[in-house]
C-alpha positions as CSV (number, residue, x, y, z in Angstrom):
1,X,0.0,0.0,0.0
2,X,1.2,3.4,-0.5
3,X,-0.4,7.1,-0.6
4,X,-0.1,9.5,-3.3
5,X,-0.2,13.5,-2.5
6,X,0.1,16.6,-4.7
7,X,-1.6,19.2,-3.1
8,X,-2.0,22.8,-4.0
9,X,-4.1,25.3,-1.8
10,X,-3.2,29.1,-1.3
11,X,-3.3,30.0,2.5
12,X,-3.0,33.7,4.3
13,X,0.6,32.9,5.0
14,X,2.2,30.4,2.6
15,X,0.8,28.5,0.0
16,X,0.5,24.7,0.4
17,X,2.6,22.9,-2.3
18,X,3.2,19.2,-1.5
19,X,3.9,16.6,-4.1
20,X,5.6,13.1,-2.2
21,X,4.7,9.4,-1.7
22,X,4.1,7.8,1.5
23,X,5.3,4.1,1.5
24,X,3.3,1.4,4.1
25,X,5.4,2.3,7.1
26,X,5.1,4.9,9.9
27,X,6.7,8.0,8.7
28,X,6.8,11.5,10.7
29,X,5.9,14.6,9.0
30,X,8.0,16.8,11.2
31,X,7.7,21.1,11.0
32,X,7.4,23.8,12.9
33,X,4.1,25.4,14.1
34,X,2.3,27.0,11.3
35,X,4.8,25.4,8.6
36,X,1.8,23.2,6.8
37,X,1.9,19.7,8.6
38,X,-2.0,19.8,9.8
39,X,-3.3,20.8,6.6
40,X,-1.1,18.0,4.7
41,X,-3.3,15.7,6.4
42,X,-6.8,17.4,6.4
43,X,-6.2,17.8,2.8
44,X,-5.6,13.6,2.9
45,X,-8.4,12.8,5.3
46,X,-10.7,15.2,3.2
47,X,-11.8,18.1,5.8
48,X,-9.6,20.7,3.6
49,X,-10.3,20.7,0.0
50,X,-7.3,21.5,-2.4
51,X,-7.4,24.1,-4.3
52,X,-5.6,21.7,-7.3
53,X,-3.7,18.2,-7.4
54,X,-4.5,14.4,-6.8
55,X,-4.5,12.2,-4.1
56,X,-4.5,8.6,-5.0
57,X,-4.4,5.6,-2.1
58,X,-3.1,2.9,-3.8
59,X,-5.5,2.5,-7.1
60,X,-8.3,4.2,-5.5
61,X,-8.5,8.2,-6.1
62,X,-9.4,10.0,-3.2
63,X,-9.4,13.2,-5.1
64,X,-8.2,14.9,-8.5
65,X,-9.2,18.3,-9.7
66,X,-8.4,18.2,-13.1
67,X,-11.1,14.8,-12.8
68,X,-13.5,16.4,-10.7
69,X,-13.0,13.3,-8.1
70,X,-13.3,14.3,-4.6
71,X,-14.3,11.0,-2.4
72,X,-16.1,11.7,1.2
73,X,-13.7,11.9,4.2
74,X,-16.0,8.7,5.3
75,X,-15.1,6.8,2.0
76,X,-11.7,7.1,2.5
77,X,-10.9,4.4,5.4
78,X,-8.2,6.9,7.1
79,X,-8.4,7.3,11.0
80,X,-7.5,10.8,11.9
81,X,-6.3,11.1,15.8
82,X,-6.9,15.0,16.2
83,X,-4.8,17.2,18.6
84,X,-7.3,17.5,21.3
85,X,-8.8,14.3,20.7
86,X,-13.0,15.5,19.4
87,X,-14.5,13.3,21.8
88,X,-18.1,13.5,21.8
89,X,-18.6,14.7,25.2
90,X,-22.1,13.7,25.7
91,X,-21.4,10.1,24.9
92,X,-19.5,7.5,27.1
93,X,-16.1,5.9,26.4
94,X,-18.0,2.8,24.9
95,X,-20.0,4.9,22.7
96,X,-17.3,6.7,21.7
97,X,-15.4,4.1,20.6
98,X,-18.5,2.5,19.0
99,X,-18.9,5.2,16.9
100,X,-17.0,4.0,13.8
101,X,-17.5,0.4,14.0
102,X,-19.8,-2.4,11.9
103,X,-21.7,-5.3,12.8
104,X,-24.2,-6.4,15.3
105,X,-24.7,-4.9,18.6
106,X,-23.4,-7.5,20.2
107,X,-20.7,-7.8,17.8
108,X,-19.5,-4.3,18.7
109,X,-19.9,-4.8,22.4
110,X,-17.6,-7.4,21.9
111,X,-14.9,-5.4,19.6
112,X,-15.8,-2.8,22.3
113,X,-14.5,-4.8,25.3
114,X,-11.0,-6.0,23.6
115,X,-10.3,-2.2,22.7
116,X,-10.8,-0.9,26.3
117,X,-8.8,-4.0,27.5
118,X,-6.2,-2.9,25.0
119,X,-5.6,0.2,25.9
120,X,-6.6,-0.1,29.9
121,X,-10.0,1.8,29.7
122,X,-11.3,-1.3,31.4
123,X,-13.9,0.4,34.2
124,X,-14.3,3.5,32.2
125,X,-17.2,2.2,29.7
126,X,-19.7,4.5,31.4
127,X,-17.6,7.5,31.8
128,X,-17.8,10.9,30.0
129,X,-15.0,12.9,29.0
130,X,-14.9,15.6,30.9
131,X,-14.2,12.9,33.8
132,X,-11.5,11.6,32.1
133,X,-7.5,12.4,32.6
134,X,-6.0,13.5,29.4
135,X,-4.2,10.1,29.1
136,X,-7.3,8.3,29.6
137,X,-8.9,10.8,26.7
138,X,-6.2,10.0,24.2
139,X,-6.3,6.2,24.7
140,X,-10.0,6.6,24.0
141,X,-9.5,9.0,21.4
142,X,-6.8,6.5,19.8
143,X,-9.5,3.2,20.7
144,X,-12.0,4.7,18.7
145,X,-10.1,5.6,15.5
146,X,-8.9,1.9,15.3
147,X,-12.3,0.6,16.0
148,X,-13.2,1.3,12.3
149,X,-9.9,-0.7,10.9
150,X,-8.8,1.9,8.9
151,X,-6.6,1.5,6.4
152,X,-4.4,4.7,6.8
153,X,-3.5,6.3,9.7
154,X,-3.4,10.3,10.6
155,X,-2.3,11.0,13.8
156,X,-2.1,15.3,14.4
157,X,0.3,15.7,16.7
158,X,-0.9,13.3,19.5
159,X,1.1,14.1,22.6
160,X,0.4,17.4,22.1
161,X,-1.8,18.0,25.4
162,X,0.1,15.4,27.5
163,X,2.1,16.1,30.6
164,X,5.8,14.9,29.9
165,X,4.9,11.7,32.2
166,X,1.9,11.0,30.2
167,X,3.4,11.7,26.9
168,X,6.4,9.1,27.7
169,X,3.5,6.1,28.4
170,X,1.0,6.9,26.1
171,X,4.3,7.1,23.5
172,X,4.9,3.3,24.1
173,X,0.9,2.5,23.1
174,X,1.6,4.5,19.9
175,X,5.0,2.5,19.3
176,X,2.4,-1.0,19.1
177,X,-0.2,0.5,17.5
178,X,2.5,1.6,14.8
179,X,4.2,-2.1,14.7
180,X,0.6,-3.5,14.3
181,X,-0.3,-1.3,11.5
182,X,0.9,-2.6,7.6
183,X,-0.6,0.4,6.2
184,X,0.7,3.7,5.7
185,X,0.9,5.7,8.8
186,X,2.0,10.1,9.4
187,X,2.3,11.1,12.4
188,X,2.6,14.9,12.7
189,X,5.2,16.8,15.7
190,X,7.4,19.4,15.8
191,X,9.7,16.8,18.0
192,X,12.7,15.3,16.2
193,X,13.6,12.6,19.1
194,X,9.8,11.7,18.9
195,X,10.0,10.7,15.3
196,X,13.2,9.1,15.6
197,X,11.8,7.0,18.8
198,X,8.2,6.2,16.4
199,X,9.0,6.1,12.6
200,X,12.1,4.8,10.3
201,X,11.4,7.8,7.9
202,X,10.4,11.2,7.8
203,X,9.6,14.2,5.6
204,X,10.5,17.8,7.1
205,X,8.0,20.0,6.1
206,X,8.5,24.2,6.0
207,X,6.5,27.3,4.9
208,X,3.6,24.8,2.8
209,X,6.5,22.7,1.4
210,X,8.5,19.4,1.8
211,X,12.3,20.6,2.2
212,X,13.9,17.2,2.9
213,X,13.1,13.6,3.2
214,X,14.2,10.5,4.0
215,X,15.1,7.8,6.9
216,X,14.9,9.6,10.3
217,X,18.6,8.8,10.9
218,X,19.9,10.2,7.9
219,X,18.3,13.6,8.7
220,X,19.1,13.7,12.1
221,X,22.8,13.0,10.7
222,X,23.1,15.0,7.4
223,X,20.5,17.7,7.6
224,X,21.0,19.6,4.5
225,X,19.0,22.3,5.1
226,X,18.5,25.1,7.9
227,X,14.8,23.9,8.2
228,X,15.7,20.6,9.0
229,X,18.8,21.7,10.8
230,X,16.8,23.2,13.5
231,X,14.0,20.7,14.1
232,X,17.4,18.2,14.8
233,X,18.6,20.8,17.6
234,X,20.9,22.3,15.7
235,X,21.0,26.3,17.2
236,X,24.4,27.7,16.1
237,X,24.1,29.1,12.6
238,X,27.1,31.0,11.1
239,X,28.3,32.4,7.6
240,X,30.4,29.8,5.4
241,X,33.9,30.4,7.0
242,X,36.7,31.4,3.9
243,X,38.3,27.6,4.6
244,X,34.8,26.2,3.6
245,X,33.6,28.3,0.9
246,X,35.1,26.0,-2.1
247,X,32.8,23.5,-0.8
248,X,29.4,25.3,0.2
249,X,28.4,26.3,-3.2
250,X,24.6,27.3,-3.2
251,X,24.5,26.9,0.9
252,X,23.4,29.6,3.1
253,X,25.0,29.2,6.3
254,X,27.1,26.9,8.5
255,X,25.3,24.8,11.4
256,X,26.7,23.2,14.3
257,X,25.3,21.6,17.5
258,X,25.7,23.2,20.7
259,X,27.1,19.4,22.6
260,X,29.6,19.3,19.3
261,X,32.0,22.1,20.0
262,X,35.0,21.1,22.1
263,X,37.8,23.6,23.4
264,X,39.9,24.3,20.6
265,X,43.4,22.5,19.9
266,X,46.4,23.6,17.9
267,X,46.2,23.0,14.3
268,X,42.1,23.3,14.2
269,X,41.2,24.6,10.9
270,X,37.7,26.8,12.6
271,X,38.3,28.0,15.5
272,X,35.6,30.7,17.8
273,X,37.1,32.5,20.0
274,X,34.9,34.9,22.2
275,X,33.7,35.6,25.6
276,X,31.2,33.9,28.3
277,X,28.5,35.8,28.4
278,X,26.2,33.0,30.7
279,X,26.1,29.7,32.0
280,X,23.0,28.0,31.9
281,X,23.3,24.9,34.7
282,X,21.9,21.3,33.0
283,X,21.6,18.1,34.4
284,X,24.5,16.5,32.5
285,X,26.2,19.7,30.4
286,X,25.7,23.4,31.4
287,X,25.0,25.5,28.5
288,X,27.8,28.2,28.4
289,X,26.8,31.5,26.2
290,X,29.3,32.6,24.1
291,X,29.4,35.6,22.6
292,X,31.9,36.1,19.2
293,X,32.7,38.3,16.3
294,X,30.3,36.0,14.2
295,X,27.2,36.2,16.7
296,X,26.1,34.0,19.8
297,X,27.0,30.7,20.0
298,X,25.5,28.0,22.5
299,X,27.8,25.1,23.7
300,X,26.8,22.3,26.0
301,X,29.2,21.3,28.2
302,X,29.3,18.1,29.7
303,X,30.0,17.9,33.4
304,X,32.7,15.0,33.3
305,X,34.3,16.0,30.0
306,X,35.6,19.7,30.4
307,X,36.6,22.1,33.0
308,X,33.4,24.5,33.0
309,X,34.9,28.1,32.0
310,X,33.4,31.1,34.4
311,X,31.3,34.5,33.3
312,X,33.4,37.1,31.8
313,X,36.4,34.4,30.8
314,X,37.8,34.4,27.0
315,X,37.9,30.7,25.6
316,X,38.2,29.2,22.4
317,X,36.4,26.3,20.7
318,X,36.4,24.4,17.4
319,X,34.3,21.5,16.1
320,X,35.4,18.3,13.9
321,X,34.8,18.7,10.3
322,X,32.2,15.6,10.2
323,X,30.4,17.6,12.7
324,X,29.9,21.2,10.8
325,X,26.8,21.1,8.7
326,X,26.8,23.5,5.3
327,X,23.1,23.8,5.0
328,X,20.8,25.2,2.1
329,X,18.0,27.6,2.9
């Protein structure tokens, strides 16, 4: 199975302009807020009409302009998992769930009881959502979209409204429900780690468009642009230094991750010299505050590894060459 898009729809900001296919495995559609990520799949699930373009799920065309096809959101067998969940609120977990499914009443009572078991809603059959915890309302939320055995699956950002404890447990149903799945599956965050931890590929979306895509690893390890760049943590961004120019033809800046700089050594090709503006205490590495001739620049310094520099001290660092990134715009 795999899912066709080539979507086309002007918006106040940006315009939507998406042309890619989705192969039958989990893949994260990562981007910033506001970049385009939602709409990609309300245009797929059918709530947002394009304004041109085709969507075709396997042989079966969902929707082409130039054919005047548009199939119904409920003809299209995708479950969408929506940010806040759109729990009926005047129904109970059970009839929640219910909603989407086929066959006998007793048929779904049945289909009922294993979803609740699966996802430990067990004793909450009667409840109403606003008596729910907002774990409790995403396992429901998650129950009822696979009640109707859909054949895609749209998940909008679905840790969004979890507490970090939550979103850690709640991650490890999605990771099943993901293994379990042999259809195509996008799930939708703005978190890099997240996509790495639930999908073996990813496309990085930014301002309506797809700027990079590919396995999740090889992003995280080769960004090639400043879009993608920054979703990956990267947060030092500098001109091309003179030693790297012959190289960076077409790039727009030099990135660099604030846990790969090291204090400099004799020899080093790059060097940033400049002087500690603020120590931010971590955990593990205290973020020092640099500030240079070519801007700020953020380096996390790991407790066991180097002697921590104080406020007001001039130090120098450099960065391995595998570890500076010339990236594209």
């Amino acid at each position: 199975m795999s899912l066709c898009v080539d979507v086309h729809k002007k918006l106040e900001i940006f315009s939507l302009d998406m042309q890619t296919e989705f192969p039958d495995a989990p893949t994260a559609v990562i981007g910033a807020s506001g970049s385009g990520k939602s709409m990609l799949l309300r245009c797929i699930a059918g709530i947002i009409i394009p304004d041109s373009g085709k969507i075709v799920s396997n042989d079966t065309v969902w929707y082409d302009s130039s054919a005047r096809i548009l199939l119904a959101p409920q003809r299209r067998h995708a479950g969408y998992l929506f940010q806040q969940y759109a729990l009926f609120e005047n129904k109970t977990v059970a009839a929640n769930i219910m909603l989407g499914m086929k066959g006998t009443k007793a048929e779904k009572k049945q289909a009922c009881a294993v979803l609740m078991e699966r996802f430990q809603l067990t004793g909450l059959a009667g409840h109403y959502p606003p008596q729910l915890s907002g774990g409790q309302k995403q396992r429901t939320a998650l129950a009822r979209m696979l009640a109707a055995k859909p054949d895609i699956l749209l998940l909008d950002e679905p840790f969004s409204a979890l507490d970090t404890y939550l979103r850690g447990q709640v991650r490890q149903q999605m990771a099943d429900v993901l293994e379990q799945h042999t259809g195509v599956s996008l799930l939708v965050t703005h978190d890099f780690s997240e996509a790495m931890q639930l999908c073996p590929n990813a496309v990085v979306v930014s301002d309506g468009r797809i700027v990079e895509q590919g396995s999740c690893k090889t992003l995280w390890k080769q960004p090639k642009t400043r879009a993608c760049a920054e979703l990956t943590g990267m947060r030092n961004f500098f001109p091309i230094p003179k030693e790297m120019r012959a190289r960076a033809e077409a790039a727009c800046c030099l990135g660099i991750r604030p846990a790969d700089f090291r204090p400099a050594r004799e020899g080093d090709a790059v060097v940033f010299t400049g002087t500690v503006k603020r120590i931010l205490p971590g955990i593990h590495a205290d973020q020092i505050v640099l500030e240079t001739v070519q801007g700020e620049l953020l380096w996390d310094a790991a407790h066991e590894k180097v002697l921590l520099p104080q406020p007001g001290e001039r130090i120098s660092l450099s960065v391995g060459q595998e570890n500076m990134h010339i990236l594209k715009q």
